[in-house]
N, C-alpha and C positions, 0 to 999 in steps of 0.2 A: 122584432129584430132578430137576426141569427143569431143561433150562437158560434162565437168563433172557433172553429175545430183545432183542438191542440192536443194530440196522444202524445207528444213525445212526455206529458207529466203522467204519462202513465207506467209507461218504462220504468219508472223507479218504483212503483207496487206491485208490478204483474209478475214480478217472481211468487208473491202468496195467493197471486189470485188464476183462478183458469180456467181459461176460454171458454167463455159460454158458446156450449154448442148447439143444442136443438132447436128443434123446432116446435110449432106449436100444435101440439097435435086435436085434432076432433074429437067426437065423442068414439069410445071403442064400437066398429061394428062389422058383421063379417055376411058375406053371403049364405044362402040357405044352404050350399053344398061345405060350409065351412064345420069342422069338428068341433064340438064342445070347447076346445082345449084352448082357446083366444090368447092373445097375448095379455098380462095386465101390467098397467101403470104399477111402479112399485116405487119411483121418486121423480121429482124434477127439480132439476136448479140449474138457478142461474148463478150464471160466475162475471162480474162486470168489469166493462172499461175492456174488453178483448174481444175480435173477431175472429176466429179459424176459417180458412179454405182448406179445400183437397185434403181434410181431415183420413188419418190411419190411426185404428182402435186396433188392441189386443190387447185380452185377459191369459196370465198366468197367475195361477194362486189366489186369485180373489184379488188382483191389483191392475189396475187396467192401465196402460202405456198408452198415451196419443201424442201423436203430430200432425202439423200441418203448417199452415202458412199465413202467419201474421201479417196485415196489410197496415201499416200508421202513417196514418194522413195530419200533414200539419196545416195543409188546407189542400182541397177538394181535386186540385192538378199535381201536387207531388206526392209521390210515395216512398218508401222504403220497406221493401222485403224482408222480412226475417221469419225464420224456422221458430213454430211456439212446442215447447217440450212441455208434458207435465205428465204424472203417476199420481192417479188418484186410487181411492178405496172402491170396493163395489156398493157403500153408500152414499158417493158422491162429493166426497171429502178430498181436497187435494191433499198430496202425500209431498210433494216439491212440483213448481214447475219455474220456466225460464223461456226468456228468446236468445235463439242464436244464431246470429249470423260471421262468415269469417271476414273481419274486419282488415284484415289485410288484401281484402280484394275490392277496387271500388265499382259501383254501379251493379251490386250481386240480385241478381235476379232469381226468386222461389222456382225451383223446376219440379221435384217429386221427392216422397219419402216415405219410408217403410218403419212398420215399427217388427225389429228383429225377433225370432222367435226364444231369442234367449233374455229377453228383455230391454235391448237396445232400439238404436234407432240407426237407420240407414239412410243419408240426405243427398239430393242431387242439387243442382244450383248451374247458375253459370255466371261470366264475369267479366268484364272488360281489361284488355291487358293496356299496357305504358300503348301502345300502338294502336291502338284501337277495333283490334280481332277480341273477340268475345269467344270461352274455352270455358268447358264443362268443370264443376268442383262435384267430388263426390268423397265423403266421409262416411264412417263410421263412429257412432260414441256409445258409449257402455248404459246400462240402466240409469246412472247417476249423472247422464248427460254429459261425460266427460269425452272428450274426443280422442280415440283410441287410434285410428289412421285418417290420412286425407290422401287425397289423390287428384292428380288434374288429367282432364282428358282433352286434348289440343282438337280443336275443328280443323278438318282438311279441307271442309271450303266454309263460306259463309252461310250458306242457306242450313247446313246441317242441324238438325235434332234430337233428341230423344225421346222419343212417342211414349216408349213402356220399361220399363224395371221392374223387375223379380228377387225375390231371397230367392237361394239355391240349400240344396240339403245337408251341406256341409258351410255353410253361413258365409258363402261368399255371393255375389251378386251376378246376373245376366242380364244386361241393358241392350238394346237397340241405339244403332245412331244411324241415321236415312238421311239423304242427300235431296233438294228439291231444286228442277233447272227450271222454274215460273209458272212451268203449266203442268207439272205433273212431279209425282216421285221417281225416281231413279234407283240410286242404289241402296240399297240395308243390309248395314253388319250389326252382327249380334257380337258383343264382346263380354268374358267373362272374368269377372276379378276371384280370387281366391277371399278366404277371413283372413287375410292381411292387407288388402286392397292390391295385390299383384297381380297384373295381369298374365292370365293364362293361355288364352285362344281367344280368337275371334273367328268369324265366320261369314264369308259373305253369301246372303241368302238371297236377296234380290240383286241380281247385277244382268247387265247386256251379254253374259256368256252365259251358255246354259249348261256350262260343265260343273255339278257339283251343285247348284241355287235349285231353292224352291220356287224361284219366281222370277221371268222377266224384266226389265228394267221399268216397266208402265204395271209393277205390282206395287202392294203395300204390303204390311205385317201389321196385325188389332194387338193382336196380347200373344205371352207363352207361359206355360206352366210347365213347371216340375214335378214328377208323380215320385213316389216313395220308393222308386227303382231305381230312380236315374235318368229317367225318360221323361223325352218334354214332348209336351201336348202346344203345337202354334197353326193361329188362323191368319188366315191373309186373304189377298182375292189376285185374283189372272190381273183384272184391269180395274182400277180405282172408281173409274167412273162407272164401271157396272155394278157395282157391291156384290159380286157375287163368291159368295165365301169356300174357298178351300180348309181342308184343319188338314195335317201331317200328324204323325206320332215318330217321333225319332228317337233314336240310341243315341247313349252318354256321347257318342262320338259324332254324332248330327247326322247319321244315316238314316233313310228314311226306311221307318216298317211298314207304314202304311200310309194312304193319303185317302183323303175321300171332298171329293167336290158336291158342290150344295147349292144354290140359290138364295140360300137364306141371308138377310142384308146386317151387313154390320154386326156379325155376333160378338159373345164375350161369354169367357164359362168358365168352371171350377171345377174341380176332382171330384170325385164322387169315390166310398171310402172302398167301393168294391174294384178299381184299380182302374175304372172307365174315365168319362170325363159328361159333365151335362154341359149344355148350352145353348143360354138363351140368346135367341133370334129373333126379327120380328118377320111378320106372315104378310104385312102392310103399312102405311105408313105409321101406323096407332097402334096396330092389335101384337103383340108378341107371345110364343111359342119358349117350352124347356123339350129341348132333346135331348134324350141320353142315348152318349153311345156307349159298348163297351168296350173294354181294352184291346179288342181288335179290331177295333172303329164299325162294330156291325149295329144298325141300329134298334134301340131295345124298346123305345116310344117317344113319341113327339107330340104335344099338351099344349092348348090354347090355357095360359095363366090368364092374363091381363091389358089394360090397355094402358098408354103414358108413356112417355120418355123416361129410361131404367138406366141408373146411374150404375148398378154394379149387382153381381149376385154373388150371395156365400154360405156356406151351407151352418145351418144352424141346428145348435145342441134339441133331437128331441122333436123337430120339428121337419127337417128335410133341405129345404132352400131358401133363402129369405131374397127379394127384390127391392130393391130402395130405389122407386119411379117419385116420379112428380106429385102423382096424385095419390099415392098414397104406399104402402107398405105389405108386401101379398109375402105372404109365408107358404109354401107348400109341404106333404106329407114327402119323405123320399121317394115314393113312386111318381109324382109328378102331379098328384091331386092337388087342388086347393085346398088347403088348409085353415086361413082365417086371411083377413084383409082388412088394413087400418087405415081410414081414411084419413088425410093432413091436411088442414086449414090452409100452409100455407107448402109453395113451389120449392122454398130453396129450402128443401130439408135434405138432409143425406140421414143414413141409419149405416150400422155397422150393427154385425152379427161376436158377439160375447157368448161364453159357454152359460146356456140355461136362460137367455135370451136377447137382447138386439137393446142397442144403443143407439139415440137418435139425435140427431146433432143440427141446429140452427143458429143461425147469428140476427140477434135480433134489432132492429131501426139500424141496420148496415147503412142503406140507402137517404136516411135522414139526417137534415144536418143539426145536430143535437150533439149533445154529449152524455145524453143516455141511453147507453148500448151496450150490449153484452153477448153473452155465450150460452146458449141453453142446451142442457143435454136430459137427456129424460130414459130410464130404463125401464124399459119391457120385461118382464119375464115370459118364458118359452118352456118351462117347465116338462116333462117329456122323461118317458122311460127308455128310447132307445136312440141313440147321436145317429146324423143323417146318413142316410143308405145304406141303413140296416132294417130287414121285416121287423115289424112289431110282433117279435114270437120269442118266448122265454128263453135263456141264457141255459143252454146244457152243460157245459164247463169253460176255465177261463186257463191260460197257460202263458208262463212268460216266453216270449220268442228265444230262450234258449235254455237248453237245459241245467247249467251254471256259468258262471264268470269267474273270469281272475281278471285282479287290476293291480296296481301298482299307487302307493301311495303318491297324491297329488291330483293324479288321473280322473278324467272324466268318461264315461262311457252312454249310451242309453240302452233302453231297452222298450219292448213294447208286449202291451198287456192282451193277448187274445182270444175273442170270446167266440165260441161256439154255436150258432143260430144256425135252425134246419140246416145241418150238414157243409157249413162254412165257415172260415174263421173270419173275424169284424175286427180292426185294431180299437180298443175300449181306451187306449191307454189317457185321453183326454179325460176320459170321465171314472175311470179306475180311483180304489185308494190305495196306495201304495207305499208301505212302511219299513223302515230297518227294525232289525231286533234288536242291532245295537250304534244306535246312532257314532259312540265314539269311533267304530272302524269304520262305517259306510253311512251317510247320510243320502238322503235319494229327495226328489221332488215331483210335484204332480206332473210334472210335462215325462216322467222317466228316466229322468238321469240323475246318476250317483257317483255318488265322491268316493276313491279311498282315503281314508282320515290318516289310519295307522297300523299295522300290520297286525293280521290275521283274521280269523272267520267270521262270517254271521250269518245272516237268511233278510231276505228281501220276502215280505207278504203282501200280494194284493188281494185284495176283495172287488168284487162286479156283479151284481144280478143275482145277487144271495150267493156268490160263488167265491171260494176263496180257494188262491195259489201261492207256494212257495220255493222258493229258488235257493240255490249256496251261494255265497260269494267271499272270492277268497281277495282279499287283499295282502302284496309282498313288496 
C-alpha cells in the first residue's frame, strides 16, 4: 500500500535539518589524458525529509551558503514553493537553515536565487495579486536569513519573464524581463537594482527598433556577466530558432565594445581571471566545446571537453573549469585541457564549484512515493597550487592593489591581493592569507575587506606562494 505523502510535518524540523543534496556518484575515474590530480571524496551526507531544486552554493571562510527551491507535496497534484536557506560547515554540518517564503503573497511561485557574495542571499519569485495578474517579488536577506529589502516588479503584459539574474559588483542585481507573443520572443530589458533594491536603469536590448538594442525583436538573450571592471560580457542569438550565438562586451553604460557572432548553439560561460571570458558551446547535439576569448573578444582556443547535457560551468580553485553535465562531472586545467572526469550513477545531479573543490548536490527517491527522501550533497576536493586561469608557474611577488588606505571608523573597503606569474599580475585574493597587525583598529577577512574598528594605524599582511606583502592602513 502507499504511503501517504505528508511534508507539511516536516516544516516543523527542517529548520535543524538540510537539504539533502547530492548525488550518488560512481566509482572515481578519469580518462588517460586526465592529470594525476582527480578530484577525491572527502564526505557525503544526507540531510532527510528535504528536496532542493535549482540549488546556489558559495563558500566564504570555510562556510558554505546554499539556496534553492523547496517543493512540499501534501499529495502528488498540489504544491507549495518555498526558498530553502541554510549555512553549513566545510564538514557538512549545518550551521542554521530555514524555508522562506513571503506569506503575504498568495499562490508564490520559486523563480531564481543567488547566494550574495557577502554571504546573503538574493531571491526572485513571483505572485498572484487581489486581480488575478501575477508580479515579480525580488528580495534581499542578510547571512542570518533575515530580510533586509523586498521589492516588486509589475508585469506589463502576461506572458512576460525572467530568464536570468546576476549579483553585480557593487551588490546590487541585473535581471532580464522578455516579453513572449505565442510564437516567439519579443522584447528584453535588462533592469538593474542598486544594494538597496532601487531601481536604477533599465535597458532595452531586444526591441523592433534597432536604435540602441543588441537584438531584433525575433532575438533572445542566454546569460550576462559582470567582469571586475564594470563591463558585462551577454550572449544572445539574431533568431531564436537558429541558435546561433552572438556574445557583446559592453561598458558600464551598455555601449558596446565589441561584438563577435558564432555558430555555436546555446552557449553559457564564466570570466576567466585574466579579464576574458570562456564559454562553453556545443559542436552538436551531444558533443560540447570550452572557448576562450579574450578581453578583446579575439579568440585564444576552442577544446572538445565532453559529451552530455551541461547544466552550468564555473571555474574552480586549482583546477581551471568544472562542468556539471548529466553524465557526469569533467574538470579542466585553465588552458582548456582535460583534467579529470567523474562519472554519476545517477541524471539529476547538479555540482557547484567551492574554493579547493566542487560540491555535488542530488535529491534522493524525489520521484517515489515514500517518505523516505532526502538531500545528498557529497565534497570533492580539487586541491591545486594555482586558482583558474593562471599558468602553473611559481609566484615571483604578490602586492596589495594599492599602495595604502585610509578609512574611516565604521567603513568598509576591499582590496585585492596580486600575484606576479611570468610577467602578469593574477588577482590571488580568494586564495591569499591575509591578516591585521592589529585586529582592534582594522579587522580584514578572506574575500579582502576590512573594517575600521577605531582610530589609528596598523599594517594589513598577505601571504601567497611563499610570498609575503604588506600594506599601511590608517583609520580616522
Amino acid at each position: 500500500m502507499m504511503k501517504k505523502w505528508n511534508m507539511w510535518n516536516v516544516r516543523v524540523t527542517v529548520t535543524g535539518i538540510l537539504l539533502g543534496v547530492l548525488l550518488s556518484i560512481g566509482i572515481l575515474s578519469s580518462p588517460a589524458s586526465a592529470a594525476v590530480n582527480d578530484p577525491e571524496v572527502v564526505w557525503s551526507k544526507y540531510y532527510p525529509n528535504i528536496h532542493v531544486f535549482n540549488t546556489q552554493i558559495r563558500e566564504q571562510s570555510g562556510i558554505i551558503s546554499l539556496v534553492g527551491y523547496n517543493s512540499l507535496y501534501s499529495t502528488p497534484y498540489t504544491r507549495k514553493q518555498e526558498f530553502y536557506l541554510a549555512r553549513i560547515n566545510m564538514q557538512g554540518n549545518i550551521i542554521w537553515s530555514r524555508l522562506f517564503s513571503p506569506d503575504k503573497y498568495s499562490n508564490f511561485s520559486f523563480g531564481d536565487a543567488i547566494v550574495s557574495r557577502d554571504g546573503g542571499f538574493i531571491l526572485r519569485g513571483s505572485f498572484q495579486d487581489q486581480n488575478g495578474l501575477r508580479s515579480f517579488y525580488i528580495a534581499k536577506l542578510d547571512k542570518n536569513g533575515i530580510v533586509m529589502w523586498e521589492t516588486i516588479l509589475n508585469k506589463e503584459d502576461s506572458s512576460q519573464e525572467v530568464p536570468f539574474m546576476i549579483e553585480t559588483n557593487d551588490y546590487g542585481i541585473v535581471l532580464a524581463l522578455r516579453s513572449y507573443n505565442g510564437s516567439e520572443y519579443t522584447t528584453t530589458k535588462l533592469i538593474k537594482y542598486n544594494s538597496d533594491g532601487v531601481k536604477e536603469w533599465d535597458y532595452l536590448a531586444v526591441s523592433s527598433s534597432p536604435s540602441g538594442a543588441l537584438l531584433q525583436e525575433d532575438g533572445t538573450l542566454y546569460s550576462i556577466l559582470e567582469d571586475a571592471e564594470g563591463n558585462y560580457y551577454v550572449i544572445g542569438a539574431e533568431e531564436a530558432e537558429k541558435k546561433e550565438a552572438t556574445i557583446w562586451k559592453l561598458n558600464s553604460s551598455r555601449q558596446i565594445i565589441w561584438k563577435k557572432k558564432s555558430n555555436q548553439i546555446r552557449p553559457s560561460m564564466a570570466l576567466a581571471s585574466d579579464g576574458g571570458v570562456v564559454i562553453q558551446h556545443y559542436v552538436n547535439s551531444d558533443s560540447f566545446n570550452l572557448l576562450k576569448l579574450d578581453k578583446n573578444g579575439q579568440e585564444e582556443w576552442d577544446k572538445n571537453i565532453g559529451t552530455g547535457y551541461c547544466r552550468s560551468i564555473q571555474p574552480v580553485y586549482g583546477a581551471g573549469y568544472v562542468f556539471a553535465c548529466n553524465e557526469g562531472v569533467y574538470i579542466t586545467k585553465a588552458n582548456g585541457e582535460l583534467k579529470s572526469y567523474t562519472p554519476l550513477e545517477s541524471r539529476n545531479v547538479d555540482s557547484k564549484a567551492v574554493n579547493h573543490g566542487i560540491i555535488l548536490i542530488s535529491n534522493i527517491n524525489y520521484f517515489e512515493p515514500t517518505n523516505d527522501f532526502s538531500l545528498k550533497l557529497t565534497y570533492l576536493s580539487t586541491e591545486g597550487e594555482n586558482p583558474p586561469g593562471q599558468p602553473n608557474a611559481a609566484t615571483e611577488s604578490i602586492a596589495f592593489s594599492d599602495e595604502e588606505y585610509s578609512i574611516s571608523v565604521g567603513k568598509t573597503l576591499s582590496t585585492q591581493i596580486l600575484a606576479k606569474k611570468e610577467g602578469k599580475d593574477y588577482n590571488v585574493t580568494q586564495n591569499a592569507e591575509i591578516t591585521s597587525d592589529d585586529p582592534s583598529i582594522v579587522s580584514v577577512d578572506k574575500a579582502g575587506e576590512f573594517t575600521g574598528i577605531k582610530k589609528g594605524t596598523t599594517t594589513l599582511t598577505a601571504t601567497y606562494g611563499g610570498k609575503t606583502t604588506s600594506v599601511k592602513v590608517t583609520v580616522y
